[in-house]
C-alpha positions in Angstrom: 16.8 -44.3 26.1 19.5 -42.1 24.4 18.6 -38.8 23.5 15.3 -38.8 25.4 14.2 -35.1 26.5 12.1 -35.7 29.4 12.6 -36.0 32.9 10.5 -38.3 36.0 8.7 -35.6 36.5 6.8 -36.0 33.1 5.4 -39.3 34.7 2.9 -36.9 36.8 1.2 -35.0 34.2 -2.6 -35.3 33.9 -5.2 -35.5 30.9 -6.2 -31.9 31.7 -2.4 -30.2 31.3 -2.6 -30.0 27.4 -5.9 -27.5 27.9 -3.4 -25.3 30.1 -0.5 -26.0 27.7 -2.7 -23.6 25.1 -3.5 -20.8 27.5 -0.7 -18.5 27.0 -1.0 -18.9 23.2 -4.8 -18.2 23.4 -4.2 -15.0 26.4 -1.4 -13.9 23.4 -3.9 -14.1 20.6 -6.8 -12.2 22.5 -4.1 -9.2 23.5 -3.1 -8.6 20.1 -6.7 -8.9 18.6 -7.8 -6.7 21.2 -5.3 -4.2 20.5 -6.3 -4.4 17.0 -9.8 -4.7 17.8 -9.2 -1.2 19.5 -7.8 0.5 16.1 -11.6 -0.6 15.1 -13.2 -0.7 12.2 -13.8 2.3 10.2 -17.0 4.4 11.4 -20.1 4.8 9.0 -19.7 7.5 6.3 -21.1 11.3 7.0 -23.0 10.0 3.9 -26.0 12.6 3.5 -28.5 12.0 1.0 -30.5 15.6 0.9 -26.8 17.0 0.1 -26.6 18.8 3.2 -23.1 18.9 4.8 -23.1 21.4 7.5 -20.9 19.7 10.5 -20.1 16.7 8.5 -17.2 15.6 7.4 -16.6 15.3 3.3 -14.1 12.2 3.0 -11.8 13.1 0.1 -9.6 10.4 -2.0 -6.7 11.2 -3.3 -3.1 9.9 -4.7 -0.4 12.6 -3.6 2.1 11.8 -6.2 0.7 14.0 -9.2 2.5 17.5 -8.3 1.3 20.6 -8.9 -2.2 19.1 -8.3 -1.7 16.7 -5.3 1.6 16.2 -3.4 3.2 15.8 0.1 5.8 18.3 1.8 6.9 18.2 5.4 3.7 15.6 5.8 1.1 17.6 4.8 -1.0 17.8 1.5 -0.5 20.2 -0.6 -1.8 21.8 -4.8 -4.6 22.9 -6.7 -6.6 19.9 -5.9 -5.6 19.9 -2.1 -7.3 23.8 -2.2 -10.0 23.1 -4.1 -11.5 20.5 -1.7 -11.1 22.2 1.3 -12.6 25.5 -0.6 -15.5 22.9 -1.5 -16.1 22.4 2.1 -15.8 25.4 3.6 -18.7 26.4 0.8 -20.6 23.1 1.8 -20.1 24.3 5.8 -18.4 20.3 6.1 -15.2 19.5 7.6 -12.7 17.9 5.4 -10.8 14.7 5.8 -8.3 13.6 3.2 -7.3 10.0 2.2 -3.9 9.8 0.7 -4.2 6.6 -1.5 -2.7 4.9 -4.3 -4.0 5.6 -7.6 -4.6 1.9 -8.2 -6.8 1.9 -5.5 -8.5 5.2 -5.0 -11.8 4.4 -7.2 -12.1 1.0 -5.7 -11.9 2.2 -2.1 -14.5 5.3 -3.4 -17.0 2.1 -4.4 -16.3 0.6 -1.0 -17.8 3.5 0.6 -14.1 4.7 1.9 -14.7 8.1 1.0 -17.5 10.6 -0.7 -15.4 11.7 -3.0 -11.9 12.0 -5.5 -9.9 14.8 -6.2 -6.5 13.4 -8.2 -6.9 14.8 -12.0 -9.1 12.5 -12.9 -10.2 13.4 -16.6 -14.0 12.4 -17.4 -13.7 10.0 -20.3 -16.7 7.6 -21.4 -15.4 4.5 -19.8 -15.3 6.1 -16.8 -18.8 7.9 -16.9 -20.4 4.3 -16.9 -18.8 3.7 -13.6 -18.3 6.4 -12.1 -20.1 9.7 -10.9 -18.7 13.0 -12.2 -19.2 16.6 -11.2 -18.8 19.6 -13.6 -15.4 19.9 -15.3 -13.6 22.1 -13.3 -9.9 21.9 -15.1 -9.0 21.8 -18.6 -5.5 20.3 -19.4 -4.4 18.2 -22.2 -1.8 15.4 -22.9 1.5 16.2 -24.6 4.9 14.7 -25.3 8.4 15.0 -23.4 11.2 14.6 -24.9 15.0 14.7 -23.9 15.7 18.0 -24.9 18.7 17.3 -27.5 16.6 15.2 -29.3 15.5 16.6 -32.5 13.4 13.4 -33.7 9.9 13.4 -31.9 8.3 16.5 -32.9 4.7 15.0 -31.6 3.0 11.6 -31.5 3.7 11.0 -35.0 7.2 10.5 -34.7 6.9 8.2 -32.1 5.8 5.4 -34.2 8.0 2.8 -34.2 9.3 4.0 -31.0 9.0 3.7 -27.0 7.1 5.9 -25.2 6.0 5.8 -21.3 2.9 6.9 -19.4 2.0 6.6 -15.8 -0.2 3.2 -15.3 -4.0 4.2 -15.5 -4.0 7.4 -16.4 -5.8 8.7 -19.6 -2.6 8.8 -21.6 -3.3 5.2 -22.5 -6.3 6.4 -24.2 -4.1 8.4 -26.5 -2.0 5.6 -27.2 -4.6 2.8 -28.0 -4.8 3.9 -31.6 -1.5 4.0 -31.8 -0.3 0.0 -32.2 3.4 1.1 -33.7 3.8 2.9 -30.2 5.6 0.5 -27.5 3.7 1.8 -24.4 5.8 1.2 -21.0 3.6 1.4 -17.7 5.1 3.2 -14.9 3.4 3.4 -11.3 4.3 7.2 -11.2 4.8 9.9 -13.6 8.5 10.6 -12.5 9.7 7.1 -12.7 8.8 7.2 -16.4 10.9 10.7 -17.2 13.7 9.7 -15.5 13.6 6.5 -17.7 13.2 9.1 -20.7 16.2 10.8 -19.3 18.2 7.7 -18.9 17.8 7.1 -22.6 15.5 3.4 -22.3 12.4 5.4 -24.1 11.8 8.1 -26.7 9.2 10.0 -25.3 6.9 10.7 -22.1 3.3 10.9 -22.3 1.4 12.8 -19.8 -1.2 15.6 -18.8 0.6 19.1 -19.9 0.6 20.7 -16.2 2.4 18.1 -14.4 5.4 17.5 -17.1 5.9 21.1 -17.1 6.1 20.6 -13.2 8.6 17.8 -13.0 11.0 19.4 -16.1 11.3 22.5 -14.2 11.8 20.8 -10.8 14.2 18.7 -11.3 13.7 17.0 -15.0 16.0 19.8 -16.7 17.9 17.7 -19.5 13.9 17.2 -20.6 11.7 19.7 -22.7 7.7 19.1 -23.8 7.3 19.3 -27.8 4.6 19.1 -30.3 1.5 21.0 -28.2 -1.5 19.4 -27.1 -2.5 16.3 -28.2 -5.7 16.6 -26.3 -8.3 18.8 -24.3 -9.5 17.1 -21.4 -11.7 18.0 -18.4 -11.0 16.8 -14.6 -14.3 15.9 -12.7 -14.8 15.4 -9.2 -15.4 11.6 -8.7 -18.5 10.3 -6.5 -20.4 6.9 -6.5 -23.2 7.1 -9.3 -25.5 6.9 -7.1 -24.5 10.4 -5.1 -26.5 12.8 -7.2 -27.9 15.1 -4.2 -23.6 15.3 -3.5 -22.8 16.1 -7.2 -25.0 19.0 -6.9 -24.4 20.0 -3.8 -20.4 20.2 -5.0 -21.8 21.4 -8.6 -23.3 24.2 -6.7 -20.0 25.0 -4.5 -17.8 25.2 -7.8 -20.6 27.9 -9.2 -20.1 29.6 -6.2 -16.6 29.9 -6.0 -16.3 30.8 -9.6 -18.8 33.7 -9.0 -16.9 35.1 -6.2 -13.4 35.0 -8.1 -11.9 32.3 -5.7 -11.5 29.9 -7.9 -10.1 32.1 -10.9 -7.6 33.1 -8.1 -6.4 29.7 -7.1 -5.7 28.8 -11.3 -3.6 32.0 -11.4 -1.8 30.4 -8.1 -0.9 27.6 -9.8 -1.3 27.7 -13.4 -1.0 31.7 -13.7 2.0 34.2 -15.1 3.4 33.8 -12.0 3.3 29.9 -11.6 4.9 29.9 -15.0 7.6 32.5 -14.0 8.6 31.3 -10.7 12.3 30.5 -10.2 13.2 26.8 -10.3 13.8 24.8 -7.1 17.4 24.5 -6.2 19.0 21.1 -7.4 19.8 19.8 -3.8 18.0 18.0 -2.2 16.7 19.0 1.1 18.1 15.9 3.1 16.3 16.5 6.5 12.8 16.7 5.5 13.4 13.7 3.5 15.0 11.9 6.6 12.3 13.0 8.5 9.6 12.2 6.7 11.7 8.2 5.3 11.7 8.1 9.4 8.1 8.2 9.7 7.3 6.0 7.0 9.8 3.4 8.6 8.7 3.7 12.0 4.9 2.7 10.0 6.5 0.0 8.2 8.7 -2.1 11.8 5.2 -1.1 13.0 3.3 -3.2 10.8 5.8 -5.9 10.9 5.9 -6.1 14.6 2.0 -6.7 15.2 1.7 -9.2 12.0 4.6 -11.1 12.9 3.3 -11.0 16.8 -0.3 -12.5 15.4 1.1 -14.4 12.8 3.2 -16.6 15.1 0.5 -18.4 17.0 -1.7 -18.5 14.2 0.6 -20.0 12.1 1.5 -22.3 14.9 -2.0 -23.1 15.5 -2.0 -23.7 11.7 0.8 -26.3 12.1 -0.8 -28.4 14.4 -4.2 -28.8 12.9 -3.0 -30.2 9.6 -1.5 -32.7 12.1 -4.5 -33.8 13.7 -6.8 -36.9 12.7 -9.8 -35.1 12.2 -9.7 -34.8 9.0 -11.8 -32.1 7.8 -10.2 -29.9 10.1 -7.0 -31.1 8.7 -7.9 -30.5 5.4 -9.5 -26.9 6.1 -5.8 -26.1 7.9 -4.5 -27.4 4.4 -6.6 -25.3 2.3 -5.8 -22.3 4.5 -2.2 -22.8 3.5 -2.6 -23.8 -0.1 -4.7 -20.8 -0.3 -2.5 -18.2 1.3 1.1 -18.7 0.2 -0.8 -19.7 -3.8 -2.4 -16.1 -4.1 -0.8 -12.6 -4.1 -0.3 -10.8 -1.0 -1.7 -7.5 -2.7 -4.8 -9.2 -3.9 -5.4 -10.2 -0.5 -4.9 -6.7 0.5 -7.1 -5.2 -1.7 -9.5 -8.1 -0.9 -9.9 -7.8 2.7 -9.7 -3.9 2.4 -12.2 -2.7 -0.9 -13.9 -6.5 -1.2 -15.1 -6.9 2.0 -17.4 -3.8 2.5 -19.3 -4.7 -0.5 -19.7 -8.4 0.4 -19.8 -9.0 3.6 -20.7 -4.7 5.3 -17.2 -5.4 6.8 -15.6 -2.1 6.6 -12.2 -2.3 8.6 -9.9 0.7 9.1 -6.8 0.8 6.8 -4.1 -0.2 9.9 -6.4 -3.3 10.9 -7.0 -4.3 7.0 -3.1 -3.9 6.6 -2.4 -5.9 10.0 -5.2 -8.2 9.1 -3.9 -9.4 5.6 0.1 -9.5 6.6 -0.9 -11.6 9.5 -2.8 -14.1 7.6 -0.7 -14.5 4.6 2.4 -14.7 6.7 1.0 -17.0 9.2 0.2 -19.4 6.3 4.1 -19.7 5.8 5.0 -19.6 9.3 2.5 -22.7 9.2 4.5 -24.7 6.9 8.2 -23.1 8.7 6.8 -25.0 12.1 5.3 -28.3 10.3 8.7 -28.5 8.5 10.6 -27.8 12.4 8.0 -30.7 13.8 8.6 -33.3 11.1 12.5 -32.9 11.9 12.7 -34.3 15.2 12.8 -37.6 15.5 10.1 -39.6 15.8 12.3 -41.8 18.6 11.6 -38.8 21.2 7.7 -38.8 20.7 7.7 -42.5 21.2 9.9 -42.4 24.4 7.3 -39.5 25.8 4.6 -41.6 24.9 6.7 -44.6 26.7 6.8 -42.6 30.0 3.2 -42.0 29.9 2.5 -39.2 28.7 -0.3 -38.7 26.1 0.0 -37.3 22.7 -0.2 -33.3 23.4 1.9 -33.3 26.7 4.5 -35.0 24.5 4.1 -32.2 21.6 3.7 -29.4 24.2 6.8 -30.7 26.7 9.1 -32.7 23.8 8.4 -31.9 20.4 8.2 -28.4 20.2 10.8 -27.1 22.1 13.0 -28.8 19.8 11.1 -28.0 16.7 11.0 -24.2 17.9 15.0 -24.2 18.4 15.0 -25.7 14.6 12.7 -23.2 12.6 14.0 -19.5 14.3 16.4 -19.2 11.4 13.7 -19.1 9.0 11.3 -17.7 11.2 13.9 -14.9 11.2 14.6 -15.0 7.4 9.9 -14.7 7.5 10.2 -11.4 9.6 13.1 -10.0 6.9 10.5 -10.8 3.9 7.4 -9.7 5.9 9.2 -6.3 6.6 9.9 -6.0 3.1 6.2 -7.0 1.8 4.9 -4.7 3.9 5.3 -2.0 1.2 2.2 -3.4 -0.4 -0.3 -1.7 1.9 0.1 1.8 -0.2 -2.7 0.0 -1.8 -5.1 1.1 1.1 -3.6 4.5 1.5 -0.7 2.9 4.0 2.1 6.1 3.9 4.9 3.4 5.1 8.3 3.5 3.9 8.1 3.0 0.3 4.9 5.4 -0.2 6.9 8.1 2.0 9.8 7.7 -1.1 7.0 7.5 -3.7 5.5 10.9 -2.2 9.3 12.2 -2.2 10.5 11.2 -5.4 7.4 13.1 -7.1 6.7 15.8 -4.6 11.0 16.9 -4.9 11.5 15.4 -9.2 14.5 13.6 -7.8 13.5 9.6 -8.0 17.1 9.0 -8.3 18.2 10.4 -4.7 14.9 9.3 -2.9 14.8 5.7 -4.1 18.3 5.1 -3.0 17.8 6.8 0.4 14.8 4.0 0.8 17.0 1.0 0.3 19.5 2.4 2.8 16.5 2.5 5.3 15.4 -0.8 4.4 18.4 -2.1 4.9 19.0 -0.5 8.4 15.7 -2.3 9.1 16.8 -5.6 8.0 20.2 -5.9 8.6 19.7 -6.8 12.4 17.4 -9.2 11.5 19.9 -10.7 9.1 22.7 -10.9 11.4 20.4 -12.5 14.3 19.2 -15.2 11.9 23.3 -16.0 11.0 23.9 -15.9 14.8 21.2 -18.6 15.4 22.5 -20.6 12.5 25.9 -20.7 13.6 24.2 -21.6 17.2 22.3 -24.0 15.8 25.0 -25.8 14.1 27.1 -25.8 17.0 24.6 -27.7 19.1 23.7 -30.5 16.3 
């Protein structure tokens, strides 16, 4: 028979070889689940409900991207914020552990128990009071308007009507602008993205808390200028769950203390002070080997992730493959659903599902590396699912009957005939999966991830220079991904020659 893979030898297989067949594949699976099993899942919370933190450790949430409160230099955490908590613990006699999340996520991963607290300028407004726990105010600031500083026609909010003005997504500058329906309002994920839009001439003003425009035009921002005063007084609280009221206090009573003892009036003048206002701005360059360093972290986070999601995702998605193929139908039709499922939601809602969700509904409380691992490995085995299903169906149908015709039964034939072939079909797009897996694996700043495109999130802010990160991160993406590329042309070109 013409075209047949097999061999005599096939002719001696027994019933029991398609049990062995799966072995490696199941040893695989158990290494790479143990190894993730060994990141574990996150331990309980120092939660302590008489407020007493000597020797515990005060989990803090916080989005580094909000300079000269929160930021990121040389990998560490840095601002007034930053300070303030760890003056908080030392008063409370607790250790401090800081989460550096996105703002998206930081009150959702507070409700999931990920941390005690936040400490990222959060202003107390109603909404949030009837969610949320709140300390004392223990900053005053206010929003106000930026404007490119040659243009004479916003003077305040007023004379934005009818105009475009930006904000940073979530942040209480929306509150501003709800009353204000001839204002086109723009969403940015960070503050800095939004002025260098101003700056490029797409809006007509920037609206933000007072502090950290004044940062960014003096940093790097300096064709912008603020206009027009405050448009509001607002206080920042220090977030806990509602429920945290011996906490509150106990961080209520820290802020009294630190105020008492001149600490606190100390660390204002630091950052907010004569000499804050009068210190020299930062040089225009760009300081190209912390950013390296720190773009080489994030990408050595990022081939990381891809590596162990990819490495589970494979069998899985194998696995996957060849249970929608099987006549047992409900298992067929679960495989389906598990497919359908996968590829038809978001990969970021699945992220913030397994990662925030979880804890509340099921007490399943995973470490940020497992949830990230966890929810690329799934989604992507779902498409490497229908990658091998597609590979199966294209061998011809002639080699699993001539198998079958030299006795051997229906999964030596898949394990010994059908796959091989259908494995040298789908590496091309199993390649072209790892590129696109790399690439989504950006989504787990969500959870606090600092992979590559958080590290040039926490740059562009931290340095006011989004236009020399952002290009720096799509050079390293594309030393990441360019090997990939060229290895799934070279098994193209392979594969072409062979048909």
């Amino acid at each position: 028979m013409e075209g047949v893979h097999v061999t005599g030898r096939s002719m001696d297989f027994h019933r029991s070889s398609h049990r062995r067949a799966w072995a490696p594949g199941l040893v695989l699976l158990g290494l790479v689940w143990g190894l993730l099993g060994g990141m574990g899942c996150r331990e309980p919370g120092s939660h302590s409900a008489n407020g007493d933190w000597k020797g515990r450790t005060l989990r803090i949430g916080t989005d580094a991207t909000y300079p000269p409160f929160e930021s990121v230099r040389d990998g560490e955490l840095e601002g007034f914020d930053i300070e303030l908590g760890r003056l908080i613990a030392e008063e409370l006699g607790a250790k401090v552990q800081w989460t550096n999340t996105s703002f998206d996520g930081v009150f959702p991963a507070l409700m999931a128990g990920k941390f005690d607290l936040v400490m990222s300028a959060v202003t107390i407004t109603p909404e949030r009071q009837e969610r949320l726990g709140f300390s004392d105010p223990y900053y005053t600031a206010g929003q106000t308007v930026a404007v490119r500083a040659g243009d004479t026609r916003i003077t305040g909010l007023e004379s934005l009507r009818g105009k475009v003005a930006g904000i940073q997504l979530n942040t209480t500058a929306a509150l501003v602008l709800k009353n204000e329906p001839d204002i086109t309002v723009r969403q940015y994920p960070t503050i800095d993205l939004a002025l260098q839009d101003l700056l490029n001439g797409n809006l007509d003003g920037v609206v933000g808390d007072a502090p950290t425009l004044r940062y960014f035009i003096a940093h790097g921002f300096q064709g912008l200028r603020t206009t027009g005063g405050l448009l509001t007084q607002e206080h920042y609280g220090i977030v806990s769950k509602p429920a945290d009221t011996a906490l509150r206090e106990a961080v209520n009573g820290a802020l009294r203390r630190l105020r008492e003892s001149g600490r606190f009036a100390a660390l204002e003048e630091k950052y907010f002070g004569e000499a804050a206002r009068n210190a020299p701005v930062q040089p225009s360059g760009v300081p190209w080997g912390r950013v390296a360093r720190r773009l080489v972290q994030g990408l050595a986070l990022t081939l990381g992730l891809t590596a162990l999601s990819l490495l589970a995702g494979l069998p899985l998605g194998l696995l996957v493959a060849l249970g929608r193929r099987v006549r047992l139908k409900p298992l067929a039709w679960l495989c389906a659903a598990y497919v359908e499922g996968l590829r038809g939601t978001p990969l970021l809602v699945q992220i913030i599902f397994i990662y925030y969700a979880l804890p509340q509904l099921l007490g399943v409380d995973l470490a940020p590396m497992l949830a990230a691992v966890l929810a690329l490995t799934l989604n992507s085995a779902a498409y490497v699912a229908e990658i091998f299903r597609a590979g199966i169906a294209s061998v011809d149908p002639g080699q699993s009957e001539a198998a079958r015709a030299l006795g051997m039964s229906h999964a030596q034939a898949m394990r010994h005939v059908i796959l091989p072939q259908a494995v040298r079909n789908v590496l091309p797009p199993l390649t072209n999966e790892g590129i696109a897996l790399l690439k989504d694996s950006s989504l787990v700043s969500i959870i606090g991830m600092a992979e590559l495109t958080r590290a040039g999130q926490e740059l562009a802010s931290q340095l006011a220079a989004p236009l020399a990160i952002w290009p720096a991160v799509a050079v390293f993406y594309l030393l990441a991904t360019l090997p990939l590329t060229r290895l799934a042309s070279a098994l193209e070109r392979r594969l072409h020659r062979q048909r």
